[in-house]
VEXRO-173548 format. One line per field, with one value per atom (N, C-alpha, C, O): residue number from 0; chain; y, z, x negated. Coordinates in pm, 1 decimal. Each point is the difference from the previous one (the first is absolute). Last residue first. Example, Ala and Ser with C-alpha at 12.3 -4.5 7.8 and 13.67 -1.06 7.14 Angstrom:
BEGIN
i 1, 1, 1, 1, 0, 0, 0, 0
ch A, A, A, A, A, A, A, A
y -225.0, 119.0, 109.0, 110.8, -682.8, 119.0, 120.0, -1.9
z 708.0, 6.0, 73.0, 16.9, -23.9, 0.0, 0.0, 66.5
x -1285.0, -82.0, 77.0, -50.9, 21.9, 89.0, -90.0, -103.6
//
This chain:
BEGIN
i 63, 63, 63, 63, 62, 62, 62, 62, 61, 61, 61, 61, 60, 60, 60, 60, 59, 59, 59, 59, 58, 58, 58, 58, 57, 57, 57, 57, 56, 56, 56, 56, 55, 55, 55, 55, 54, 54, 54, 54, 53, 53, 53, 53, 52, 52, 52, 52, 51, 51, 51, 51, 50, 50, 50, 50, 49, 49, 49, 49, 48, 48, 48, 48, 47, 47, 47, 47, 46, 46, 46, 46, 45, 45, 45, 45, 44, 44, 44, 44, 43, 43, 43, 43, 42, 42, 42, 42, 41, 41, 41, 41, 40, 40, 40, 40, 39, 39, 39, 39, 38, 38, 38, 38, 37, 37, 37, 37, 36, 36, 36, 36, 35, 35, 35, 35, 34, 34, 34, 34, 33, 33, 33, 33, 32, 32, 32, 32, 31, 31, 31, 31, 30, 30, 30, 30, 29, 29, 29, 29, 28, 28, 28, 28, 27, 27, 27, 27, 26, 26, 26, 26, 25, 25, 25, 25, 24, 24, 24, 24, 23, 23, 23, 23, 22, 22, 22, 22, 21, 21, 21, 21, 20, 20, 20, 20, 19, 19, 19, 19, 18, 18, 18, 18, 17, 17, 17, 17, 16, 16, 16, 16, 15, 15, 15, 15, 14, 14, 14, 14, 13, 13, 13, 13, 12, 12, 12, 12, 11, 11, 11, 11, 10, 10, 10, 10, 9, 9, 9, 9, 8, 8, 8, 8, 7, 7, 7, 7, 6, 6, 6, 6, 5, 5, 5, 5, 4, 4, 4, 4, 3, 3, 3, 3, 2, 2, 2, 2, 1, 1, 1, 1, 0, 0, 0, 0
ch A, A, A, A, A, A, A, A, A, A, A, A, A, A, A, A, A, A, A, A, A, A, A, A, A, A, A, A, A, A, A, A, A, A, A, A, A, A, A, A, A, A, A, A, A, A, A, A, A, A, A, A, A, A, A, A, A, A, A, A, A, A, A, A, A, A, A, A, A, A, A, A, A, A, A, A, A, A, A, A, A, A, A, A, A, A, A, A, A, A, A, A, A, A, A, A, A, A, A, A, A, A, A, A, A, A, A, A, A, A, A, A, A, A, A, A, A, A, A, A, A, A, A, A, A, A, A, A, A, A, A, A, A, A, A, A, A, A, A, A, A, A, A, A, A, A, A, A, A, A, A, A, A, A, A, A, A, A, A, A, A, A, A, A, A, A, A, A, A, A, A, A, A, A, A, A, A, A, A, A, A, A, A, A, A, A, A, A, A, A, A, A, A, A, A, A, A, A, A, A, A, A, A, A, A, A, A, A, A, A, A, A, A, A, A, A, A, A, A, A, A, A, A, A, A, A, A, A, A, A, A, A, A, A, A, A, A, A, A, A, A, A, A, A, A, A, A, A, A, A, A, A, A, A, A, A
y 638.9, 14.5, 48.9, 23.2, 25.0, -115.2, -29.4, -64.2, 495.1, -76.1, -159.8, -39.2, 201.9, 51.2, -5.4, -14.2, -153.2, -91.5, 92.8, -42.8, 276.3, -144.6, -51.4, -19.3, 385.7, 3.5, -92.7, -17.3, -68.2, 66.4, 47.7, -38.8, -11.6, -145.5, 13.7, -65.6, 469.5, -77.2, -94.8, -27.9, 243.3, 46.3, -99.5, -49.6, -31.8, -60.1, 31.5, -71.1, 211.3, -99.5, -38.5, -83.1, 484.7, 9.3, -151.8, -14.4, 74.2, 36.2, -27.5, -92.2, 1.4, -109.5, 64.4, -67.5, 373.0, -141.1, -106.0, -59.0, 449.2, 53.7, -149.1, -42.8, 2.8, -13.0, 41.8, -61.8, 127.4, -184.4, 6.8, -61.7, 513.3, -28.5, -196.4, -66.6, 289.8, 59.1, -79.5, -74.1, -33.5, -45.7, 59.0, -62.7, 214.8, -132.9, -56.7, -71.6, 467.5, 52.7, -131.5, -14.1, 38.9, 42.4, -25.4, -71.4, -28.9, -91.0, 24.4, -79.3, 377.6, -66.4, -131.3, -52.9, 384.9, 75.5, -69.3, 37.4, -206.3, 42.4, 31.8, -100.4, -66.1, -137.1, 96.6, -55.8, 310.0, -23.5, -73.6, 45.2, 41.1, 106.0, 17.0, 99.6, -480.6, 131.7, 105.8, 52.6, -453.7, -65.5, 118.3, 16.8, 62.4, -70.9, -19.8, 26.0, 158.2, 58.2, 4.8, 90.2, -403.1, 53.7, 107.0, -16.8, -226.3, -106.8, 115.0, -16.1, 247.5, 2.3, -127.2, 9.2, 47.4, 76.1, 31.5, 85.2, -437.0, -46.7, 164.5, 7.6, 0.6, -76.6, -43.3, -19.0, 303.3, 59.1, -114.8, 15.3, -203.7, 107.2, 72.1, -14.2, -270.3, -32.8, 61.1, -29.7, 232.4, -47.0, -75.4, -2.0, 145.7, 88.5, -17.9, 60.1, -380.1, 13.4, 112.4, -24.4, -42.0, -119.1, 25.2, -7.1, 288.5, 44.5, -134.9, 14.3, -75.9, 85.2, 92.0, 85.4, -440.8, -21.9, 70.3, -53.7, 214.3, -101.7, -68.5, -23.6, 280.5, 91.3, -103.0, 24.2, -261.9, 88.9, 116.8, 50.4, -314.1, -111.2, 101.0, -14.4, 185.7, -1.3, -78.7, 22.5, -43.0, 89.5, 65.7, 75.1, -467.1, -16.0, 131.6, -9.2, -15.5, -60.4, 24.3, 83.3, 83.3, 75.0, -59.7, 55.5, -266.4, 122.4, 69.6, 58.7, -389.0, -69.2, 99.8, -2.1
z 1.9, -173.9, 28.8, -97.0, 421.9, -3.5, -118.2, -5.5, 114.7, 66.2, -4.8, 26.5, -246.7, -74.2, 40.7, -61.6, 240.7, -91.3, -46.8, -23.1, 368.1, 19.6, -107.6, -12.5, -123.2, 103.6, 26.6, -46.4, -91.5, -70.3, 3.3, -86.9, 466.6, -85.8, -135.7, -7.6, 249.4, 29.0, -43.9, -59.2, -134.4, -16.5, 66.6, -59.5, 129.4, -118.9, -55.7, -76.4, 505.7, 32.7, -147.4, -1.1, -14.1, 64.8, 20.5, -47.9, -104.4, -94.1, 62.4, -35.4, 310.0, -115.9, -88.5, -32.3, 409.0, 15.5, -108.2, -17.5, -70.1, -20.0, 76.1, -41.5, 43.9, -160.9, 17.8, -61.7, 497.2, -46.1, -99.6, 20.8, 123.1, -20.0, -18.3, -42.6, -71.6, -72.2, 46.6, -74.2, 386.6, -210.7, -87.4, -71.8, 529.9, -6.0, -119.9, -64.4, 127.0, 46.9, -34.0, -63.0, 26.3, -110.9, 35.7, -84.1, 417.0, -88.2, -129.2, -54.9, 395.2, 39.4, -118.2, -37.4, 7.6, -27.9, 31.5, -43.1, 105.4, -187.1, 57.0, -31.7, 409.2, -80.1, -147.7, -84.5, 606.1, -128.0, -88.4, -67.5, 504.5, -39.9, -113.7, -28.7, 288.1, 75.8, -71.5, 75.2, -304.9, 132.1, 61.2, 27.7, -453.6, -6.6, 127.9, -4.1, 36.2, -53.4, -54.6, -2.4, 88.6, 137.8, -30.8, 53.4, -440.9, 98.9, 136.9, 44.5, -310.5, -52.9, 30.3, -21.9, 136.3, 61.4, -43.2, 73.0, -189.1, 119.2, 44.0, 101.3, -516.9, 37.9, 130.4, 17.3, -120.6, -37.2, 18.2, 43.4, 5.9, 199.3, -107.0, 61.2, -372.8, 91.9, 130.7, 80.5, -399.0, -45.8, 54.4, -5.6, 158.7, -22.7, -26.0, 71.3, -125.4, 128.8, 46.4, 77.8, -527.5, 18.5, 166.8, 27.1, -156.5, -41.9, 9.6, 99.9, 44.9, 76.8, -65.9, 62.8, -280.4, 143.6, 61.0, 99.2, -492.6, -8.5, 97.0, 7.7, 44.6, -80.0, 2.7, 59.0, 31.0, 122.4, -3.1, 99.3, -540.9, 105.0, 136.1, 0.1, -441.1, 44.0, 130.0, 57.4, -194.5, 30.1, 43.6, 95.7, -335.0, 181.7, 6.0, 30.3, -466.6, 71.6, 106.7, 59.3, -253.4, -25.8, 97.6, 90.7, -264.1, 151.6, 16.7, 106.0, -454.3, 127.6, 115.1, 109.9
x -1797.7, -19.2, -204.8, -72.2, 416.5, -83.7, -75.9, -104.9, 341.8, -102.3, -98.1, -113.7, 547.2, -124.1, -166.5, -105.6, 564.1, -78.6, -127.9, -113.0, 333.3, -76.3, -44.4, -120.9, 360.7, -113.3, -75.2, -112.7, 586.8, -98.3, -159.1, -78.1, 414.1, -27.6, -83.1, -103.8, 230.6, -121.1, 5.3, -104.3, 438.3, -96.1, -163.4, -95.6, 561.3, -58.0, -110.4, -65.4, 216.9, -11.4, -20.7, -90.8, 274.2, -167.4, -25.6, -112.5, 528.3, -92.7, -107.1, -73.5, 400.8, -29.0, -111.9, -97.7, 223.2, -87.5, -31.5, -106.6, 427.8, -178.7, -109.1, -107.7, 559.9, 13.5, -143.9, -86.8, 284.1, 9.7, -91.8, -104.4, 192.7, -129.9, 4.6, -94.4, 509.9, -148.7, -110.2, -64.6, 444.7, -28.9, -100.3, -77.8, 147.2, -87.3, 39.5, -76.7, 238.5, -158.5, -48.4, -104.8, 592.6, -58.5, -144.7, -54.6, 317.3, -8.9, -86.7, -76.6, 130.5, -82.4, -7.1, -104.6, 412.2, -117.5, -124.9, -109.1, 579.0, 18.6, -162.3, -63.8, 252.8, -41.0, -45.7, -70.0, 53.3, 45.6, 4.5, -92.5, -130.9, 105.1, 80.0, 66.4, -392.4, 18.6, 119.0, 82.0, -175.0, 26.6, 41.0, 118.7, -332.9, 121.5, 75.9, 120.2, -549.2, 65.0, 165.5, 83.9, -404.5, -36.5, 159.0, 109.6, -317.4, 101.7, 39.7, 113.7, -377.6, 77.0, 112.0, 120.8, -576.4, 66.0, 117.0, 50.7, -297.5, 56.7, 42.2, 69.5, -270.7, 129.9, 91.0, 120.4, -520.4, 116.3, 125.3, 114.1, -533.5, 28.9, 123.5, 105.8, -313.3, 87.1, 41.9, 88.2, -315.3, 127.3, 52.7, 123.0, -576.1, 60.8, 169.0, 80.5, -435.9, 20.4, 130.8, 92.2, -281.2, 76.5, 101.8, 119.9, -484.2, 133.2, 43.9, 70.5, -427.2, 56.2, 109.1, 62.7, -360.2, 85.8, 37.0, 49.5, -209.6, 92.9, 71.7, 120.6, -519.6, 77.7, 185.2, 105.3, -481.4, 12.6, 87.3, 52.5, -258.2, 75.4, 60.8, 122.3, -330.5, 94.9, 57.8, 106.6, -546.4, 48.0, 133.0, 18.7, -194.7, -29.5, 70.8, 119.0, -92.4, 81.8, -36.0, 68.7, -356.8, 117.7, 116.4, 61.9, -471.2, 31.1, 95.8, 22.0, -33.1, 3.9, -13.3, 55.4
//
C-alpha cells in the first residue's frame, strides 16, 4: 500500500508530461509539418492510454 501512495505524484506528472508531448506534437503538425508533428502525438496518444491504464490500476489498488 506504500508503495502504491508513493507512486501516485511520480505518476501524475509523467501522465502530465505525455500530454504537454502531445499537444506539442498537434502544435507541430499545424506550425511546420503533418509527418513530424503527427508522429510526436501518436507516440505520446499510445503513452496516455498506457499511463491512463496504469493509474486505473493504482486506484483500485488504493482502494483495496
Amino acid at each position: 500500500m506504500a508503495l502504491a501512495l508513493d507512486m501516485e505524484e511520480p505518476l501524475n506528472e509523467a501522465i502530465d508530461a505525455v500530454h504537454a508531448l502531445r499537444l506539442m506534437g498537434y502544435g507541430l503538425t499545424e506550425l511546420s509539418g503533418e509527418v513530424e508533428g503527427r508522429a510526436l502525438a501518436a507516440i505520446a496518444g499510445m503513452a496516455c492510454e498506457r499511463l491512463d491504464a496504469v493509474k486505473q490500476i493504482w486506484g483500485s489498488l488504493c482502494r483495496q
